[in-house]
C-alpha positions in Angstrom: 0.0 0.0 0.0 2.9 1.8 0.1 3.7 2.6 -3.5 5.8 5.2 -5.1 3.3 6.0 -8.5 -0.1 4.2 -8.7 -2.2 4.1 -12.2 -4.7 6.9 -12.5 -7.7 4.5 -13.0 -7.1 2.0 -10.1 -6.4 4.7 -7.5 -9.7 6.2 -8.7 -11.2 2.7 -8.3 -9.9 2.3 -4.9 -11.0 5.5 -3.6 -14.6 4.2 -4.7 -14.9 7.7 -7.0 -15.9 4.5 -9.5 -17.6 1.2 -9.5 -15.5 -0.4 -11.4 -12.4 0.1 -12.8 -13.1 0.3 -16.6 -15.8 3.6 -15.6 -13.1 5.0 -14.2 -10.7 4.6 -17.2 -13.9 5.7 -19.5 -14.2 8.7 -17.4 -10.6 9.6 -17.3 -10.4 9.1 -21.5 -13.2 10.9 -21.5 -11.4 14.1 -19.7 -14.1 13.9 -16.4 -10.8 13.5 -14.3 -7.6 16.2 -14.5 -4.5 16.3 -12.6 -2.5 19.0 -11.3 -4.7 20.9 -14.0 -3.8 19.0 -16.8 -6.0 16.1 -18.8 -4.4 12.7 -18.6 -4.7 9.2 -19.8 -5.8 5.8 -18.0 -2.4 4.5 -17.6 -0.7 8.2 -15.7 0.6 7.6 -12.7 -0.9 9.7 -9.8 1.3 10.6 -6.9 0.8 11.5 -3.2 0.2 15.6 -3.0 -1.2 15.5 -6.6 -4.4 17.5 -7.1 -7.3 15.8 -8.9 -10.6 17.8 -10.3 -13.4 14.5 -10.9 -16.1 15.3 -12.4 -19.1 12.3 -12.1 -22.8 13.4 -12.6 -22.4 17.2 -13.0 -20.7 17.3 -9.1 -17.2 17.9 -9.7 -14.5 16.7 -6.6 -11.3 18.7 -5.8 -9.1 16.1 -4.2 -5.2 16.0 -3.1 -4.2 12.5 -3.0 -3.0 11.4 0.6 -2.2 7.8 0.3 -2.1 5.2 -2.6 -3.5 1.7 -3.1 -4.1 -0.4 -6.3 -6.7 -2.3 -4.2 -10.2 -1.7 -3.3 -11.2 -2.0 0.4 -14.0 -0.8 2.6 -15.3 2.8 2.2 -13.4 4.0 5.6 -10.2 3.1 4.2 -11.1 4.6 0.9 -11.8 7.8 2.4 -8.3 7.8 3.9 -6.8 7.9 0.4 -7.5 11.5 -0.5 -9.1 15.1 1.4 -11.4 17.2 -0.6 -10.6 20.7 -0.8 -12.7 23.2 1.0 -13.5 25.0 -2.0 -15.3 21.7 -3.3 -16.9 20.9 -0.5 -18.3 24.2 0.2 -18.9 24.4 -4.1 -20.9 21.0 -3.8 -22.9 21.4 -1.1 -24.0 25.2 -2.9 -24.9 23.0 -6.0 -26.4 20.5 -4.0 -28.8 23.1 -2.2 -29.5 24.5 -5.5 -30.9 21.5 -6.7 -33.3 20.8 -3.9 -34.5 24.5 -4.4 -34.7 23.8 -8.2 -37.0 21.2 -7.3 -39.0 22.4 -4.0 -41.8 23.5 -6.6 -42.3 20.3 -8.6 -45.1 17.5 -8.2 -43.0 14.4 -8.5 -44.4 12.0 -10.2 -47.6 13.5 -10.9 -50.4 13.3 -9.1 -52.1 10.2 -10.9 -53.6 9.7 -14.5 -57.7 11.1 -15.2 -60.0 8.4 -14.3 -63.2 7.6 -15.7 -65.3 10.0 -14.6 -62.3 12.8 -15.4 -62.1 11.9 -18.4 -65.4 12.1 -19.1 -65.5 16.1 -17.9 -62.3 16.6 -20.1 -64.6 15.6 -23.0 -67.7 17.5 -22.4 -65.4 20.7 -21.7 -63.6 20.5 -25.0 -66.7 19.5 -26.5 -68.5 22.8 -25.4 -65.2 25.1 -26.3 -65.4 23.8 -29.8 -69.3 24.4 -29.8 -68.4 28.3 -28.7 -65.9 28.6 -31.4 -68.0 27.6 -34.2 
């Protein structure tokens, strides 16, 4: 666990940013996942002090890598492996409350479907709007 240089993609796996280790090589390809600033491939090594910006779902992670391991283990060790920034935290938790507020308003799912006797009022009412048009 004590490794000089661990691949970008399995550190990402083992600090459970990714289920699996291929999604976090896709994402990293994909350029969801810089380091010290700069876009990298799957096979990069990431060092201890590096600075990684992850973006998964539209949240985006600041991270400085604290430790290194090229295996997955439980979610407490995982967490051991890097500290979020400040800036992140206080950045995700803005976005996160933005969100809830974005969807204080909404009726999810809706109510329920028009039953029989709805539908039935629905009908006569566009039946007499189209009488009063023509």
């Amino acid at each position: 666990m004590t490794e000089e240089k661990v691949r970008i993609d399995k550190w990402l796996w083992a600090a459970r940013f990714y289920k699996t280790r291929s999604m976090a090589a896709k994402a990293v390809t994909g350029g969801h996942v810089h380091v010290n600033g700069a876009r990298v491939k799957a096979a990069r090594s990431v060092g201890i002090g590096d600075e990684l910006r992850i973006v998964r779902d539209e949240i985006e992670f600041v991270v400085i890598v604290q430790g290194l391991s090229e295996k997955r283990g439980p979610a407490t060790v995982a967490r051991t492996l890097y500290e979020e920034t400040a800036e992140s935290l206080a950045s995700r938790e803005k976005n996160s409350e933005e969100r809830r507020l974005m969807h204080l308003g909404r009726d999810f799912p809706p109510p329920k479907r028009p039953g029989k006797r709805d539908r039935r009022l629905i009908r006569k009412f566009i039946k007499k709007s189209h009488q009063e048009e023509g």
